[in-house]
Structures are given as C-alpha cells and as structure tokens.
N, C-alpha and C positions, 0 to 999 in steps of 0.2 A: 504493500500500500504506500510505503514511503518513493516507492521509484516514481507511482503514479504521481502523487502530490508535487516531488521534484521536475517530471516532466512537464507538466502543466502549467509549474512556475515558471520554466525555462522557457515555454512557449508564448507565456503570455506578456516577458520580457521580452523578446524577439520577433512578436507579429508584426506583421502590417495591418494589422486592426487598428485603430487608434481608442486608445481609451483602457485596455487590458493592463498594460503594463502599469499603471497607476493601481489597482490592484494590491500590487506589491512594494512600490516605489512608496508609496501614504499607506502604510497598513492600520492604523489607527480606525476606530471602526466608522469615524462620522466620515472621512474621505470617502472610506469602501465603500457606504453606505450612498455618497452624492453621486459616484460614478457609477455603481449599479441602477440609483435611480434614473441617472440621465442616461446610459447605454438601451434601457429596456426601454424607454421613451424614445429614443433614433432609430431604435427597431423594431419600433409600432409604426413608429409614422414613416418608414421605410417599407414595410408591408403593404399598409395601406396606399401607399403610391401605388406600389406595385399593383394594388387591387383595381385601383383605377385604371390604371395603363391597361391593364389586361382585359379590362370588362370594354375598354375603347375600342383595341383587335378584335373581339367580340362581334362588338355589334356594329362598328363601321368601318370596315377592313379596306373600303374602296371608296372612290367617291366621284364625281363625272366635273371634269374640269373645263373651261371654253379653252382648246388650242389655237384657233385662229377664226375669227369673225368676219375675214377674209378672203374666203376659200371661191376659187371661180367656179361660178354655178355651169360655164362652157361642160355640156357632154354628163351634167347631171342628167341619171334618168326622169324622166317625165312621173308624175304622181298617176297612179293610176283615180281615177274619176268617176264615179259612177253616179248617172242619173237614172230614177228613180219615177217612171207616168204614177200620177193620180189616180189614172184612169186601170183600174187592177180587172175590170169585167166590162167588155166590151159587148154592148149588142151584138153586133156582126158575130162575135167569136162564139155567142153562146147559139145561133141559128146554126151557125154550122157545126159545135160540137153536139147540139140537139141531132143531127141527121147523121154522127155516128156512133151513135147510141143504139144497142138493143131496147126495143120500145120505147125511144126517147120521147118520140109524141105522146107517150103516154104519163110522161112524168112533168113532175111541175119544179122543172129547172131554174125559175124566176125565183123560189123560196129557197132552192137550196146554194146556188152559184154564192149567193151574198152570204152566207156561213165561211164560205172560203177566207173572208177579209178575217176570221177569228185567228190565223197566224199572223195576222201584222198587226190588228187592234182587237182589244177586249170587244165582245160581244155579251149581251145578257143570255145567260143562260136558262131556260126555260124546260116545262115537262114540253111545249111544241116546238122548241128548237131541238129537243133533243132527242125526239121522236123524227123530226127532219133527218137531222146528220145522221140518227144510223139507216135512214130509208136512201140518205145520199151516200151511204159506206156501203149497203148491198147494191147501190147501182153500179157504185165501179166498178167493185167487184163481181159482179155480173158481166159490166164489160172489159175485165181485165185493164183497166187504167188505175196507175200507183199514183199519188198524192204529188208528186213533182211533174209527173206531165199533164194533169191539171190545170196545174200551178201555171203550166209553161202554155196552156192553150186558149186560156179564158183570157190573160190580161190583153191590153194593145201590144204590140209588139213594137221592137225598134226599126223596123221600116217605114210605118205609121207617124210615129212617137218624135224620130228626128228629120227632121225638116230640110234643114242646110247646113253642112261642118266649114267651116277653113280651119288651117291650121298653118302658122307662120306667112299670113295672106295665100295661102294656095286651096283654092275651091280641092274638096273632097267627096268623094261616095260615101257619108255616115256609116256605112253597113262595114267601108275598110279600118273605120276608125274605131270604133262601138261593137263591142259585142253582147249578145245577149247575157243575162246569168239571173240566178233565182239568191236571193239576199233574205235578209231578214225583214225589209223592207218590201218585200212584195219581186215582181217582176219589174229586172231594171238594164240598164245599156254603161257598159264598161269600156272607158278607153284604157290603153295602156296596161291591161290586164292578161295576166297568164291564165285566168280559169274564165271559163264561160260555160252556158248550157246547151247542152248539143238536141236538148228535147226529150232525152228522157232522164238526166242527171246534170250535175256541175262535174267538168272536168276540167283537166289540168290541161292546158295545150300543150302541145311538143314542137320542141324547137321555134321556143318561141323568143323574138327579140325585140325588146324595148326601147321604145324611144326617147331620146335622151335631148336637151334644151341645146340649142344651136344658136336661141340669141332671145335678147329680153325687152321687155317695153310693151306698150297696147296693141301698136300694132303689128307684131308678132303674137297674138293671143291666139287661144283654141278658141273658135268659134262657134257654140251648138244654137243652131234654133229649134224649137220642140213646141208643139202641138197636142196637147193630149186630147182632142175633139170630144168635146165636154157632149156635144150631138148623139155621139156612139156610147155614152157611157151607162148604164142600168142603172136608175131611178138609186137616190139611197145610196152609193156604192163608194162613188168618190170620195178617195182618202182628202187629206186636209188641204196638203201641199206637195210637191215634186220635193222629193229628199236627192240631197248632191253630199257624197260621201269621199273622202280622200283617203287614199292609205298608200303605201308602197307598192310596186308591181308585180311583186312575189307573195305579198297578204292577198286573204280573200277579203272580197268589201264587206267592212267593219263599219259602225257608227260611231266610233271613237272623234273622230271630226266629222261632223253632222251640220248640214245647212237644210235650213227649209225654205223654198221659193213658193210664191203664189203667182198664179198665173197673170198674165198679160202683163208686158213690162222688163225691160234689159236689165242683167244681175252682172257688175263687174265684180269678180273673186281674184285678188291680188295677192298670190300664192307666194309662200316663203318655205325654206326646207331646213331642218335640224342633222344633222348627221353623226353617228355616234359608234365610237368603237373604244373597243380592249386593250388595254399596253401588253405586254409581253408578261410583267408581274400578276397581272389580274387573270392572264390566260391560264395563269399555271397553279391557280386559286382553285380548290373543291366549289362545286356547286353551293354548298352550305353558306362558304365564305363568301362568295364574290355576289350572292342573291340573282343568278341570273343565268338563262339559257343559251348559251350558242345554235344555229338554227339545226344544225347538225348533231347536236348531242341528246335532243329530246326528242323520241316518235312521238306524235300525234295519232290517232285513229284519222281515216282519209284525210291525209295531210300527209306529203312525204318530207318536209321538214315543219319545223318548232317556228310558232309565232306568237307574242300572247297573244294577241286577237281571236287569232285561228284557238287557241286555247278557252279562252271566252264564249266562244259561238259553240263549243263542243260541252261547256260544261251549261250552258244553257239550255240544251238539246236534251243533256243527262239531267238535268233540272223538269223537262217540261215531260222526258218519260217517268219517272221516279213520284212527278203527281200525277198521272196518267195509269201508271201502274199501281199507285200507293206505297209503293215503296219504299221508296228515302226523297227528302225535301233537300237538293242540291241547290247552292246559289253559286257566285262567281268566287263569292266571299269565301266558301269552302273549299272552293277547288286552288290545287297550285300553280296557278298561273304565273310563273317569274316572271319579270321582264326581259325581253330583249337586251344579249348582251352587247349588239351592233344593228343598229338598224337609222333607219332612214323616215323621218316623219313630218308632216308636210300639214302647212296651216294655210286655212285662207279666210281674210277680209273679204266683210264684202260690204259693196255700195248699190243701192239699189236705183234705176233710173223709170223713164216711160217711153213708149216710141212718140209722144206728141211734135219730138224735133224731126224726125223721119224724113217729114216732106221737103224741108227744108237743108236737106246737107247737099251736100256735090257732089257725094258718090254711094249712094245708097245699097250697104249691102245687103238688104232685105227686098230688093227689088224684087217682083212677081210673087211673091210670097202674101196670102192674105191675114196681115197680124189682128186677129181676131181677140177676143178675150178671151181666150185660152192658151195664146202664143206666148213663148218666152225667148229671150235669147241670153245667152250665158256669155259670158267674156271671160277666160282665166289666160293669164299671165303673171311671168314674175318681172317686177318693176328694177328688181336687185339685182348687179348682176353677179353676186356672191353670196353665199348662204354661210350658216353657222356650223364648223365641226366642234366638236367636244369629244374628249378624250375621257374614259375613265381607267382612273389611276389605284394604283392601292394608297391610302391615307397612313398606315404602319404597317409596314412589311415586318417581319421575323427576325430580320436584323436591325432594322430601327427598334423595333422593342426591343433586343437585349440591350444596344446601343442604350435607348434612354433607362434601361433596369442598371446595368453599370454608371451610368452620369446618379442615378439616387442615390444606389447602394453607395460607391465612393463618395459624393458630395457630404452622404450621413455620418458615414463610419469609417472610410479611409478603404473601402471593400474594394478588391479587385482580383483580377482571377490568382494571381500569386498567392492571393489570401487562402482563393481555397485551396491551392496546391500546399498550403503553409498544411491547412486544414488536415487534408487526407494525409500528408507525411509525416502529423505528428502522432496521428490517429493509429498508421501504420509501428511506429515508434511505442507504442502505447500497445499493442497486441502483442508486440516482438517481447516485450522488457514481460508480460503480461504471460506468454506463454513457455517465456526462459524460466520464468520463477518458479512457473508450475513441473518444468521438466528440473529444476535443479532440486526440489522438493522430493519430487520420486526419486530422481538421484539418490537421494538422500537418504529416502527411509529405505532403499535395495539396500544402499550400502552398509546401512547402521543393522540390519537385516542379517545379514550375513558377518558383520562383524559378531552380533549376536552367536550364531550359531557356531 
C-alpha cells in the first residue's frame, strides 16, 4: 500500500494536470481542502461544456449556407409547370364516355361523373351519395374501367384547354410543350416534365431531356393561353380556379408552390430558382446525422428515385387507404419524409393584369384568339439572370468537436493528450509495482514454506 501512496504522490508532483501537485506542495488540510474544492468545480463545468458541445453535434451537425447569390441562371433547367383546367367534366366527354359504356343509356351519369370531383374537393357524404358511388363502382367494373382512366377521360383535355404556347418569342404546338398527367389537383398539362399520362396510368418518360433557360427578361417568357370553355363544363362541377404548380423536372407535380388563377385576364409569374447541394463532409454523414435523402439512397414505391414530395403524395395515398380501409390514420406528419439532400426549387411572383389594353398594343399576340371570360394567359419568366446556390455544410465535424473538447479541457485544467498518456502510464506503473508485490508475497511464503520443512 505504501508503493501505491508513493506512486500517486510522485504523479501528482509531475503531471501536467494543473492543480494536483498543490496537493502535496500545501499539505495542510485548508489548502487540500481549496484545491479539491476548486478542481471538482473545473471539472463540472468542464463536463458540462462538454454536455453542450455534444448535444450541439447532436442535433445540428449540418446547416445550408448561401455560397454565391450569383450563380448564372444561363442552361439552368427550366421548372417544370403545370396547369391545372377548372373544367374537371366536360359535357362533350361525358356523351361520348356514355356510348362506351355497357348500358350507359341506361345509367344516370349526370349524378354520378360529379362524385368524381370527391379526389380533389371534399364532397358531403350522404346515405344517396353513397348508394351512387357504389352503383358508379359496379358500373366500371362492369365495364372494366380503373379509377385513372376515368380520371383521364371525363376532364377537358390539353388540346382543348391550351390555346397558344410561345416560348422565348417562338410560336409552339402546346401539345410539344405540355403534357398530359393526373395530379392531385385533378387533370392537368405539364411542361418540362419527365412523367405524364399515357391514359391508363402516370408514367415516367424515357429518354427524356429538359429544357434549360437560354436567356431572361418578358420577352423571353413561356407563353400559355388557356381556355377552359366554361360552355362545355356540367352544371355544378367547376372547380374554383386553374391551379399553376412549380417543382423541379425530375419531381412529380407537387402543390408545395401553388398558384390559383381565375379566369379571364393575363397572370405574369416572375420565376426565381434556389439550388442546393452537399459538401463532401455532409456526404459522408449517416442519414440520422445529416437529416436528409440523396435521390438515390431512398426507394420510393412507383418512384425510381427519392423526392420529399414524391414522399408526400405516397404517404397521402397510404393516409387516404388506411381510412378507407380502417386501418391506421397516416398523415405526412407520421411519415418520414426527409428533405432533399440536393435539389433545385423554384418560386414564382405573380402580378395579375386584364386584356382591356389588347386592342390597343402594336403587336398583338392574342390575335385571332376569342378572349372570352374564361381565357387566360400566363407569362413566366425569370427577370434574374442568376439564381441563389446554397451549400450545406457540417456546423461540427468530429474533429472540430474534439478540437473544441481539448481548447475546454486545457483552458480548465491544463488537460491535454500527454495528460492522459501521463494517465495510462502511471496507471500501468500502479498494476506492475501492484502485481510485483503480490508475486514477491508468494515468493515469500514458498520460501519461508520450505525453509519450514
């Protein structure tokens, strides 16, 4: 026991701790007594740094920085855009889905088409609404038609629906620009877009490429006129407004940025673009840490890569069967949706006009077109001709946190790694002299054993 006491004193004379060797230096017990007290106090509030710093890695290990506010918007790609007719059930559509119908004459398709509108707005639910939808669920099923080509047959369609396209002043076929696709919002017309409806599902296009900004200003704008002929529409039916949604050209259309226009009268949308990626430290971050999906590391169900959005519309879907089935009550709120670890997302202004100056300009590009009270005409362009990137960074790396654990511990207590090799070597020292004593012991009593005998 006396090696141990003498080692201890030896060490606590010779650390690089500060504060030990006083200890011994003042043995009197009110010194030992001030330096104990003040040691175990630099060593609380040494801990508790530490507690902090740690619970900081914790919970904001990264964080999204502006790199340059500057970035040239030249060969960004284009936002995909999608508008959205009013007009969801079209007379005309429903005369002719009447005649391919087994005994469609015999059915009263004017009470059931309008239950359709219950995916895109609440309808009252009723014992005669609901004695409709399932006499309108054994009709399909009678005629073998699923819920999406429905969907895809009763609204106006995009040939109808758009009027006149330009885009960077060059007159277009709407139909090269625009494609069809089935949304949350009803039957709608997509530019810039990788998925569309081919009439009996939403698909992915192949080999498909995006168009990207070539020059900026009004008159370079996309130019839609649209018409949702308010004449063709079934009594009742018309939604509120024409929804104009933006996302990126690889998301499906989300209402994450959501415009609603009313008919008759020009809509300028003065688009801006945010852009966002990963440094190399954040790449190399667990999902856990960095809070967020690369588009590649998450499958979605029909989705070949990870988007939240596209994560959104799926837990929605799992939400809207779950109360359909009884099952389970899913919201967005429950589901894990991360964010995007890199993605591209796009805002737009808008100012609202009328065509009353029409007659009056030089060059009229409405010409031959009748702007009725249902006509609209959209304007998007970017005024800017550079968008914002932002970088996300990690905020404490693993070496910045031991970095700032050594600046505490020393700043406290003189601690530095030396300390603890001081540590383990005396510790070592303290086993050696610890297990000599117990072998010179046996030594000891063999010997005095046999000197016995």
């Amino acid at each position: 026991m006396d090696n141990f006491w003498r080692l201890l004193r030896t060490y606590c004379l010779n650390s690089t701790i500060v504060g030990l060797k006083y200890f011994y230096i003042y043995p009197d017990i009110l010194s030992r007594c001030f330096w104990a007290v003040n040691m175990v106090s630099v060593l609380a509030m040494s801990f508790t740094v530490t507690y902090f710093l740690y619970n900081r890695f914790e919970e904001m290990p990264t964080r999204v920085a502006i790199e340059n506010q500057f970035e040239p918007i030249k060969n960004l790609p284009y936002p995909a855009i999608t508008l959205c007719t009013p007009n969801q059930i079209t007379k005309s559509s429903l005369k002719y889905f009447n005649t391919t119908l087994i005994e469609g004459n015999k059915t009263d398709l004017e009470s059931y088409l309008p239950l359709v509108l219950g995916f895109y707005e609440f309808i009252n639910t009723t014992d005669q609404t609901r004695n409709w939808l399932k006499n309108f669920q054994d009709l399909l099923e009678k005629n073998r038609y699923t819920v999406p080509e429905l969907m895809g047959r009763v609204p106006q369609k995009c040939e109808r629906f758009l009027k006149r396209c330009y885009l960077e002043r060059k007159l277009y076929n709407c139909t090269d620009l625009f494609k069809p696709i089935l949304t949350s919002r009803g039957y709608c017309c997509s530019f810039n877009n990788n998925y569309m409806f081919n009439g009996k599902m939403n698909i992915k296009i192949r080999d498909f490429v995006n168009r990207t900004v070539k020059a900026t200003g009004f008159n370079n704008a996309l130019v839609v006129v649209t018409d949702y002929e308010i004449k063709d529409s079934m009594t009742a039916t018309l939604l509120n407004a024409g929804a104009v949604m933006y996302t990126d050209y690889t998301e499906f259309p989300s209402d994450d940025e959501l415009s609603y226009i009313d008919g008759y009268g020009e809509s300028f949308h003065i688009l801006s673009a945010t852009y966002t990626y990963c440094s190399d430290e954040v790449k190399s971050l667990p999902v856990w840490s960095r809070n967020c999906f690369f588009h590649d590391e998450h499958q979605l169900d029909h989705f070949r890569s990870y988007h939240n959005s596209d994560c959104d519309h799926l837990c929605y879907t799992n939400a809207v069967k779950g109360a359909w089935n009884m099952s389970s009550w899913l919201t967005p709120e429950n589901c894990n949706c991360l964010r995007d670890c890199e993605s591209r997302k796009y805002r737009g202004e808008m100012t609202l006009g009328n065509f009353r100056a029409i007659p009056y300009t030089l060059k009229n590009p409405y010409e031959g077109l009748d702007l009725n009270n249902s006509t609209s005409a959209f304007h998007f362009f970017f005024t800017n001709p550079v968008y914002l990137k932002q970088k996300q960074e990690t905020v404490m790396s693993i070496i910045s946190l031991a970095s700032n654990l050594g600046g505490v511990f020393g700043l406290s207590m003189g601690l530095s790694c030396i300390s603890l090799l001081e540590i383990l070597f005396y510790t070592y020292l303290g086993l050696k002299l610890y297990i000599r004593g117990k072998l010179d012991k046996m030594l000891l009593a063999v010997t005095n054993h046999y000197n016995t005998d």
